[in-house]
PyMOL Python script that loads the backbone (N, CA, C, O; Angstrom):
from pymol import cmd

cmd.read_pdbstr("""\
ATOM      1  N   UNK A   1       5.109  16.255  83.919  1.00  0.00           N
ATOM      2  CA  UNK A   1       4.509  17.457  83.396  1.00  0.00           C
ATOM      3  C   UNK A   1       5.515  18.606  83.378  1.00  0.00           C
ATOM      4  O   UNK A   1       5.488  19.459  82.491  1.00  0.00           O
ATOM      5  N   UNK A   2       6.289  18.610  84.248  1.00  0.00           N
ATOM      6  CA  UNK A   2       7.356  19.595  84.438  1.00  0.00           C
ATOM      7  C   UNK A   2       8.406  19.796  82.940  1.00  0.00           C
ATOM      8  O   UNK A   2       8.808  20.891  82.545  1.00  0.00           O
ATOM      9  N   UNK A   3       8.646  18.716  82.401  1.00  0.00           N
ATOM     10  CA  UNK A   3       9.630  18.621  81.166  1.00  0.00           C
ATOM     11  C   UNK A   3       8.570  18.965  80.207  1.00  0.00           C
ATOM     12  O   UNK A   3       8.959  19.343  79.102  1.00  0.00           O
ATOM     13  N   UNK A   4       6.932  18.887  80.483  1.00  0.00           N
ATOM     14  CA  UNK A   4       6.273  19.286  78.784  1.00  0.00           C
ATOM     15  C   UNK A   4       6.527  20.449  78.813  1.00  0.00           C
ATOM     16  O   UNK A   4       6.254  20.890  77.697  1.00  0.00           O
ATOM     17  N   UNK A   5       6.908  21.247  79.461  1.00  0.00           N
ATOM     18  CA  UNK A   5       7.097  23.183  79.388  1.00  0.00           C
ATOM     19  C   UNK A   5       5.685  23.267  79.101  1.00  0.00           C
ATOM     20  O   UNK A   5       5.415  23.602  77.948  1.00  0.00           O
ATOM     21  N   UNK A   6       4.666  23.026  79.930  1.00  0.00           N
ATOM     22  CA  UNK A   6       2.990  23.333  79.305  1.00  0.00           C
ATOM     23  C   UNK A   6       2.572  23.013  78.354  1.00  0.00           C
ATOM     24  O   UNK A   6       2.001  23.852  77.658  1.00  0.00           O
ATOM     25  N   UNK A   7       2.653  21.991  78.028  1.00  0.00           N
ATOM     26  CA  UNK A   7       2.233  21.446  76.812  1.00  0.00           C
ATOM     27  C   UNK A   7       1.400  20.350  76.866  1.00  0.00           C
ATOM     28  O   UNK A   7       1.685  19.783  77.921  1.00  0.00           O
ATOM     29  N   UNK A   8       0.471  19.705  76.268  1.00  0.00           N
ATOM     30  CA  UNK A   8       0.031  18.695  76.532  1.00  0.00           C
ATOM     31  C   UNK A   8       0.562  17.315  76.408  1.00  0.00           C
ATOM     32  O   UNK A   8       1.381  17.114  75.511  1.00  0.00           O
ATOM     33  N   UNK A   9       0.259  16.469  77.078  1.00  0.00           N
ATOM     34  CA  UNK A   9       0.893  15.108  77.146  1.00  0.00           C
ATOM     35  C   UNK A   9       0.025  14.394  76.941  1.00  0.00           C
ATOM     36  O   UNK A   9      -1.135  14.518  77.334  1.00  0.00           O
ATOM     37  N   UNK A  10       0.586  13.350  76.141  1.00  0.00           N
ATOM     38  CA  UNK A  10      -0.708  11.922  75.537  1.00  0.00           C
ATOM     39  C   UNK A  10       0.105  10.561  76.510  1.00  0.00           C
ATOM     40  O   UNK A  10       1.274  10.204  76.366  1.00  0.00           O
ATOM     41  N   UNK A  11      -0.740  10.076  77.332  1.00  0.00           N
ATOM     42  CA  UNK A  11      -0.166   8.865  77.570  1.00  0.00           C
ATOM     43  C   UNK A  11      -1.379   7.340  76.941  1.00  0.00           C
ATOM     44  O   UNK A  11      -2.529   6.906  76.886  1.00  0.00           O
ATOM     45  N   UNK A  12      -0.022   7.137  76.623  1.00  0.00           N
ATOM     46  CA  UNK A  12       0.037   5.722  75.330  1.00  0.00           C
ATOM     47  C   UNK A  12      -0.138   4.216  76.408  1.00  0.00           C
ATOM     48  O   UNK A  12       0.541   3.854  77.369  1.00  0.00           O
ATOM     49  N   UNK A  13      -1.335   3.600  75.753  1.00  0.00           N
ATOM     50  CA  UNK A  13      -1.345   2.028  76.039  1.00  0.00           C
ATOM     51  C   UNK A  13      -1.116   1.336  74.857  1.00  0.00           C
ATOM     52  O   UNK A  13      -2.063   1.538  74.098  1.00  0.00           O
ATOM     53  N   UNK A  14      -0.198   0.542  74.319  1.00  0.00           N
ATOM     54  CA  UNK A  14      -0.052  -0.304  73.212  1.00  0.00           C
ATOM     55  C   UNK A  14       0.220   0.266  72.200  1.00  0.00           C
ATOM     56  O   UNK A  14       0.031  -0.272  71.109  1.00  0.00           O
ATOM     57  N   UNK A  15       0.907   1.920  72.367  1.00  0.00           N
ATOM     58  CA  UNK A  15       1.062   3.305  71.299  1.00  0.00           C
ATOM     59  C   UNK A  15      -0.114   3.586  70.551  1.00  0.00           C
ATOM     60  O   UNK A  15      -0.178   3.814  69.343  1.00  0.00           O
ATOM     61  N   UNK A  16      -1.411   3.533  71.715  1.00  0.00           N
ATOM     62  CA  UNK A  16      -2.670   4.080  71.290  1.00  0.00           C
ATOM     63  C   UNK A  16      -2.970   5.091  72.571  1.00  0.00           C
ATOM     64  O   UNK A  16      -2.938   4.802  73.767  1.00  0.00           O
ATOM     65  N   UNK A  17      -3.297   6.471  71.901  1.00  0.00           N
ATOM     66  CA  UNK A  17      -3.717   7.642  73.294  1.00  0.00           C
ATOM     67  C   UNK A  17      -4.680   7.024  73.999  1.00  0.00           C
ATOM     68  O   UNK A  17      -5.687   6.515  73.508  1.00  0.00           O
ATOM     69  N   UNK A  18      -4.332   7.063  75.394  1.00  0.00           N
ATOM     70  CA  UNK A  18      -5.274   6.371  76.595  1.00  0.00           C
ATOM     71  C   UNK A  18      -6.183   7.714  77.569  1.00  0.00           C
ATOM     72  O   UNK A  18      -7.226   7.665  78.221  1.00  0.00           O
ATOM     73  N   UNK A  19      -5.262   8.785  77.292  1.00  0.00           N
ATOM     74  CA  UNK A  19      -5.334  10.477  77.868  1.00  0.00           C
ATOM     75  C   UNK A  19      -4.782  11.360  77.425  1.00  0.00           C
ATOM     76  O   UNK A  19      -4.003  11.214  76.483  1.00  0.00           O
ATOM     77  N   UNK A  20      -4.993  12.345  77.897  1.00  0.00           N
ATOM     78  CA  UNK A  20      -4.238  13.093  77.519  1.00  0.00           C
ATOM     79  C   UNK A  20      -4.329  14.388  78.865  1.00  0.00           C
ATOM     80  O   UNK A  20      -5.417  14.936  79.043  1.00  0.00           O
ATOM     81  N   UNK A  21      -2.948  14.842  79.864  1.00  0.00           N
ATOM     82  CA  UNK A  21      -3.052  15.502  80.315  1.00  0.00           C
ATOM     83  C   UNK A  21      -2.316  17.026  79.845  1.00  0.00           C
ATOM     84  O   UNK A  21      -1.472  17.286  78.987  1.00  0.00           O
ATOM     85  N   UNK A  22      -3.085  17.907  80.866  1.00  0.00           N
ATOM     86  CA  UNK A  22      -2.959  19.166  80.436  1.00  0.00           C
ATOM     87  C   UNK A  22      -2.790  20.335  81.746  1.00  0.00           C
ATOM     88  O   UNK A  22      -3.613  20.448  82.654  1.00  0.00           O
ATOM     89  N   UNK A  23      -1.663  21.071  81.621  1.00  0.00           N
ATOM     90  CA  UNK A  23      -1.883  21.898  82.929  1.00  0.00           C
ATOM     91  C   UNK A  23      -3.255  22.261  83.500  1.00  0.00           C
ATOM     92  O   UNK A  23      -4.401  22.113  83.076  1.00  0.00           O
ATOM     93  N   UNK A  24      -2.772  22.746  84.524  1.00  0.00           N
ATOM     94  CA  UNK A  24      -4.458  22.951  85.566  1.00  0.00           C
ATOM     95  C   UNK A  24      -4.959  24.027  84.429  1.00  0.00           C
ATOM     96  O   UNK A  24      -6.021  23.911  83.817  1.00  0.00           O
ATOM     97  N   UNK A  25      -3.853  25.273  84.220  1.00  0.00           N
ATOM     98  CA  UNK A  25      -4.022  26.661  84.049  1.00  0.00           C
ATOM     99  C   UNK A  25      -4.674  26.180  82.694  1.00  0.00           C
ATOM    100  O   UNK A  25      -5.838  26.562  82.579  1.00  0.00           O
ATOM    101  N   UNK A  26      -4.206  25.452  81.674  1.00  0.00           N
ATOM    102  CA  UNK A  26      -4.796  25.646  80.662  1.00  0.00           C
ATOM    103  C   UNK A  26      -6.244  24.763  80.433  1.00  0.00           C
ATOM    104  O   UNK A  26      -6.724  24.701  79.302  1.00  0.00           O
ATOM    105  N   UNK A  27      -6.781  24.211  81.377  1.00  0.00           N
ATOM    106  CA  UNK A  27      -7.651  23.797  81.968  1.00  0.00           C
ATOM    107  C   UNK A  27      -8.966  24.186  82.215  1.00  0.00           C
ATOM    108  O   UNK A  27     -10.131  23.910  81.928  1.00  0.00           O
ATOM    109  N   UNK A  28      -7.954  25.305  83.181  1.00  0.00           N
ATOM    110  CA  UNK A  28      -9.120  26.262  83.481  1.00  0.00           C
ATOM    111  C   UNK A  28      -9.689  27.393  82.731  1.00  0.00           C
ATOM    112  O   UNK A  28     -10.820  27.858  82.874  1.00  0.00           O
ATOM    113  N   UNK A  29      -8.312  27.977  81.505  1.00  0.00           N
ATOM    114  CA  UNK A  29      -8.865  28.710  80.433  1.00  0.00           C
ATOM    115  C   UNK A  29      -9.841  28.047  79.444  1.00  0.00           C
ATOM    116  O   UNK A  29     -10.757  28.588  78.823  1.00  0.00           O
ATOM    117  N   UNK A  30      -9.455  26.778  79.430  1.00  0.00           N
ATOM    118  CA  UNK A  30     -10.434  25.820  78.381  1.00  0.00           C
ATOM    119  C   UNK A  30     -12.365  26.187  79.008  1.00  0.00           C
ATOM    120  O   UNK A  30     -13.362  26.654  78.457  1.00  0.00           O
ATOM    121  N   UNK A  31     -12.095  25.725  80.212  1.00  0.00           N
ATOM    122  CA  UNK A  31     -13.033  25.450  80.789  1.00  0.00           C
ATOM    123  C   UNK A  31     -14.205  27.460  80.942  1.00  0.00           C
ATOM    124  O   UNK A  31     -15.319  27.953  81.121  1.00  0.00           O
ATOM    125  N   UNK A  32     -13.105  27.685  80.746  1.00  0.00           N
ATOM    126  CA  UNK A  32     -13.878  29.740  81.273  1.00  0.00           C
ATOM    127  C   UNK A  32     -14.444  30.022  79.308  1.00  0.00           C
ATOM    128  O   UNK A  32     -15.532  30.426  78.897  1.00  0.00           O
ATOM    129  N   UNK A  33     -13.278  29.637  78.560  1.00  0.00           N
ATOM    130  CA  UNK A  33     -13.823  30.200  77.110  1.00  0.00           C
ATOM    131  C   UNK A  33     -15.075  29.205  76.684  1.00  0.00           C
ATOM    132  O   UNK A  33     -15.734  29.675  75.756  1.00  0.00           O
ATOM    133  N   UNK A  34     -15.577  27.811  77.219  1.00  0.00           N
ATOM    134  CA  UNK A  34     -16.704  27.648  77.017  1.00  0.00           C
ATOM    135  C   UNK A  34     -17.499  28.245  77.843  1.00  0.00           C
ATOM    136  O   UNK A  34     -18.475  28.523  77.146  1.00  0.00           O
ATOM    137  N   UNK A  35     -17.659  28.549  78.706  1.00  0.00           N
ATOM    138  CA  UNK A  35     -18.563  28.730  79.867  1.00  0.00           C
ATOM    139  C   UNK A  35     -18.962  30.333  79.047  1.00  0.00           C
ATOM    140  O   UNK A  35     -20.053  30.855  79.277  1.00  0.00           O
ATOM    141  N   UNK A  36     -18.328  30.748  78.451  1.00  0.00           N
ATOM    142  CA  UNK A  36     -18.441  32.117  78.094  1.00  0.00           C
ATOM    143  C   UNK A  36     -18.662  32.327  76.770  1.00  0.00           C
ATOM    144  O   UNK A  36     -18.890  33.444  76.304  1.00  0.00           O
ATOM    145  N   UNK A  37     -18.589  30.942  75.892  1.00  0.00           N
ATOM    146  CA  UNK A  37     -19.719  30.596  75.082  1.00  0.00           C
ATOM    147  C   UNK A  37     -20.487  29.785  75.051  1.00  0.00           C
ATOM    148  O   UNK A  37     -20.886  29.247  74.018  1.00  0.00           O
ATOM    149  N   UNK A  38     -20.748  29.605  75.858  1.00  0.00           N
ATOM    150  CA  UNK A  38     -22.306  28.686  76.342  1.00  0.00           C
ATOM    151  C   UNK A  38     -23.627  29.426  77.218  1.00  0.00           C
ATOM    152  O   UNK A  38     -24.712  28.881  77.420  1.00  0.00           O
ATOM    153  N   UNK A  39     -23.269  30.661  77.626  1.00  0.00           N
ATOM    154  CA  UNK A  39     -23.917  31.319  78.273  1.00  0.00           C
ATOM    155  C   UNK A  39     -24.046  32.924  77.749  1.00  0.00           C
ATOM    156  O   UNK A  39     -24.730  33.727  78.383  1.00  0.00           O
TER     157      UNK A  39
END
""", "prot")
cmd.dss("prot")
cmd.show_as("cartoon", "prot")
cmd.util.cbc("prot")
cmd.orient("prot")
């Protein structure tokens, strides 16, 4: 995660996306701008 410079990362099984990770921080903004349109 350190080399994506914050970016998201897809990790590949058979060069098909299996995940995809994502800093905490942008995570947690994901997670606050629904919460703040959902309520």
């Amino acid at each position: 995660m350190d080399k994506a410079s914050g970016e998201p990362v897809a990790l590949l099984n058979h060069n098909k996306p299996t995940a995809y990770l994502i800093p905490a921080e942008l995570y947690e903004q994901i997670i606050e701008a629904l919460d703040e349109n959902i309520y």
